[in-house]
N, C-alpha and C positions, 0 to 999 in steps of 0.2 A: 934169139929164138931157140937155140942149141937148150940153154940153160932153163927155158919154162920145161922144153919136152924132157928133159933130164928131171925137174923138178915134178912133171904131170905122170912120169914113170916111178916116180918117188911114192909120189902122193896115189895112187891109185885104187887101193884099198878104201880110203875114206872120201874119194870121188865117189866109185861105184855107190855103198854106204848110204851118202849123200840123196843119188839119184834115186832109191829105193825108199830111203823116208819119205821124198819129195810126193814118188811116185802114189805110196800107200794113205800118205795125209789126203792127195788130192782123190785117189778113189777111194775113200772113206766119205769125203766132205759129198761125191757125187750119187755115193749111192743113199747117204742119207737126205741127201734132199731128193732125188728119186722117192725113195718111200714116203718122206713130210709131204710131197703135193701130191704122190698118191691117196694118201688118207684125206687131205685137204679135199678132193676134188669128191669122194664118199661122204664127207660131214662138211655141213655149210653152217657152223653153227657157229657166230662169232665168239664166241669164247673160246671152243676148240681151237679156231683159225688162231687165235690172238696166241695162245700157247704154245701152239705149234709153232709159229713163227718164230719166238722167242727160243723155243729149245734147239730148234734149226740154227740159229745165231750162237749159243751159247757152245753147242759141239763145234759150231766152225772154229771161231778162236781159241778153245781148248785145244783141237786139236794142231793148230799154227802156234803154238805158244809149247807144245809138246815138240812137235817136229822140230822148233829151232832149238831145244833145248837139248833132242836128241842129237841135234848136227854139231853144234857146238861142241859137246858131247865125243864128236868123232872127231873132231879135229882139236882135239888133245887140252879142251878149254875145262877147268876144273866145276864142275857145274854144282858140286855139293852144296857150296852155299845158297844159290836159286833153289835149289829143290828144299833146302831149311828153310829158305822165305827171306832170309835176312839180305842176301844180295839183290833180290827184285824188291824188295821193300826202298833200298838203300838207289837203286835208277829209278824207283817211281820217285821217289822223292829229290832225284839229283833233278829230275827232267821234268820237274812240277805235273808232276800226275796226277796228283790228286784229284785235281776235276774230272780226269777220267774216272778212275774209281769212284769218286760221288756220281758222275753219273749211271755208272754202271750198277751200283746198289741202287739208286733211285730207277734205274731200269726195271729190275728186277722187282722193287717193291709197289712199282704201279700193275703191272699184269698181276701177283699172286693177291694185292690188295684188292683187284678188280676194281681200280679208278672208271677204268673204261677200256675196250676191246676195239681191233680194226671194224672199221666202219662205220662207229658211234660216234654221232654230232657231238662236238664239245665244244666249247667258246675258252681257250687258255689268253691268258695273258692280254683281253681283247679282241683275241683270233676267234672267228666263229669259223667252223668247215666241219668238213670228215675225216676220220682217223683213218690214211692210208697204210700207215706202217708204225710198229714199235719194232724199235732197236733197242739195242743197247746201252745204246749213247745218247742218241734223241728221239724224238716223233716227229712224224710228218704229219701236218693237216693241210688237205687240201678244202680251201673257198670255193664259195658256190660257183664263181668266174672259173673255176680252175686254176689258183695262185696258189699255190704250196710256199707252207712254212713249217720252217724245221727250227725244234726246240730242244735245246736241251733237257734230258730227264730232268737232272740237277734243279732248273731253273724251274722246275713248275712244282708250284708250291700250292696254289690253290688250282682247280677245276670245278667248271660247271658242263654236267653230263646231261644233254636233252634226249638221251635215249633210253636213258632208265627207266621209264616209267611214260604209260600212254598221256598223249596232248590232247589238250582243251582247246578245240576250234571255237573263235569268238566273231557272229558276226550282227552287227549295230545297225541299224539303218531308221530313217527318220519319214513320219507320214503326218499327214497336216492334222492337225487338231481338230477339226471339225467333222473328220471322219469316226466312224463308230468301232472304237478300238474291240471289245467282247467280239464283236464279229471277225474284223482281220484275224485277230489273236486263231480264233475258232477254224476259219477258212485255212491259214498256218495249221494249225496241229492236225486235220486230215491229211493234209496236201506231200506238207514237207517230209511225212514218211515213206515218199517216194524218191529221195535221192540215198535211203541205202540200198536199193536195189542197182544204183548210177555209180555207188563208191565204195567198193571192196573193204577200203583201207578203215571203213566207218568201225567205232566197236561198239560205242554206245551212240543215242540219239538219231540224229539232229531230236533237240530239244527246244523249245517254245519256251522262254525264261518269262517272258512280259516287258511289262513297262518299265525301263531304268531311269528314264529322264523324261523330265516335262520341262519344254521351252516355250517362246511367247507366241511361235506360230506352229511349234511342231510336239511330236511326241517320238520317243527313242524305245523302240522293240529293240531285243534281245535272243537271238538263238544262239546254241552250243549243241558241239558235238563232240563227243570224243574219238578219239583215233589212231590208229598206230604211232608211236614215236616219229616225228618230224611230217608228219605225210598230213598234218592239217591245212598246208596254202593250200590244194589243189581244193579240200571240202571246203574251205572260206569262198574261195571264189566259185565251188559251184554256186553253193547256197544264195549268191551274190546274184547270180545269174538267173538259177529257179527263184527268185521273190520278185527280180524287176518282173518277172515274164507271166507272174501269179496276179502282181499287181495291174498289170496290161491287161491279163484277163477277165478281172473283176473291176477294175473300174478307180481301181482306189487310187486314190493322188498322195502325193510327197508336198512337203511343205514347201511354199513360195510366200515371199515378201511382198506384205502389204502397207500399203501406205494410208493413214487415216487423218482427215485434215478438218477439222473443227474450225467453224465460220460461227465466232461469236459474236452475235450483233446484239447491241446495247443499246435502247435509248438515251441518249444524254438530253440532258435543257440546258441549252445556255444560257 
């Protein structure tokens, strides 16, 4: 015991040192994320958010990677060659880091390439969900259940982004062949221009496409709409709802299975 406080009177100078980098990195890291969610919580704009987050990350570990260089530093460790590169090059490589570094440039080159930004539906590697978070290291998507998966930047080589660009609501429904399609179609295109007054999210249409298919007891209408990125289930299933309730009102039937049975009678002579 004698010998630490002998050795803690020793070392004193690069304790205190110590507690002071410790102190200044951690209120560094707090006052910058103070100000990142301050701004965050003024701009809702996901690109911004998506940026912001990344450069919030990128000062945190600069400045942990400075602090232990400076501590080091105080406790009499030769830090020249880290700060030339050639000694941190030489333990990224002792300590197989590479995959970090890959995915740390892949970090970096999905937000500046604008792959995609927090929030934006993407479907990676089979994953469909929402982009909760970009790291530095991987992404988080969370599934529609609420299952989060995290990926490596590294590893994602391809992406499909369903937020870039507004969605085409498609909705199909089937009426008996015997009924008088010009008219439906007709009674459709007054009618159905009342569900963008029901659905914010609409941008174009609902649209009246026609006839897609003709089957042996039915015919297949066609409506679309357009609409904000990912916000088309809720306009499929209105549209779903306003035509059963169009069709209740005017009378018009859906296809049903008939059966037709042909009684061929023959005279024979024996």
């Amino acid at each position: 015991m004698n010998k630490f406080v002998d050795w803690l009177r020793a070392q004193t100078k690069p304790v205190i040192i110590t507690g002071v980098i410790i102190f200044v990195v951690l209120l560094i890291i707090i006052i910058t994320n103070l100000l990142i969610n301050r701004f965050l919580k003024r701009n809702k704009r996901k690109r911004a958010i998506t940026v912001a987050r990344l450069l919030q990350n990128i000062i945190r570990y600069t400045l942990i990677i400075i602090g232990i260089i400076a501590i080091l530093g105080t406790w009499g460790v030769d830090v020249k060659p880290i700060l030339a590169g050639a000694g941190i090059v030489g333990i990224a490589v002792g300590f197989g880091a590479q995959t970090l570094i890959r995915d740390f440039l892949a970090g970096i080159s999905i937000v500046f390439e604008n792959h995609y930004d927090i929030d934006d539906v993407v479907e990676i590697k089979g994953f469909k969900g929402r982009v909760i978070e970009i790291g530095l290291r991987s992404t988080r998507i969370q599934g529609w259940r609420g299952d989060v998966k995290i990926i490596a930047n590294g590893d994602i080589t391809e992406v499909i982004n369903y937020s870039k660009n507004p969605t085409i609501g498609v909705v199909e429904f089937e009426i008996d062949h015997q009924e008088n399609v010009e008219e439906i179609i007709k009674i459709l295109e007054e009618r159905i221009v009342e569900l963008k007054d029901m659905f914010p999210q609409i941008i174009e249409g609902p649209t009246v496409v026609g006839v897609t298919k003709m089957g042996p007891v039915s015919l297949t209408i066609r409506i679309t709409a357009k609409t904000i990125s990912e916000q088309h289930y809720a306009v499929e299933r209105g549209i779903h709802k306003f035509t059963k309730q169009l069709f209740e009102e005017y009378g018009i039937k859906g296809p049903y299975q008939r059966m037709v049975i042909f009684n061929d009678k023959r005279n024979t002579k024996i």
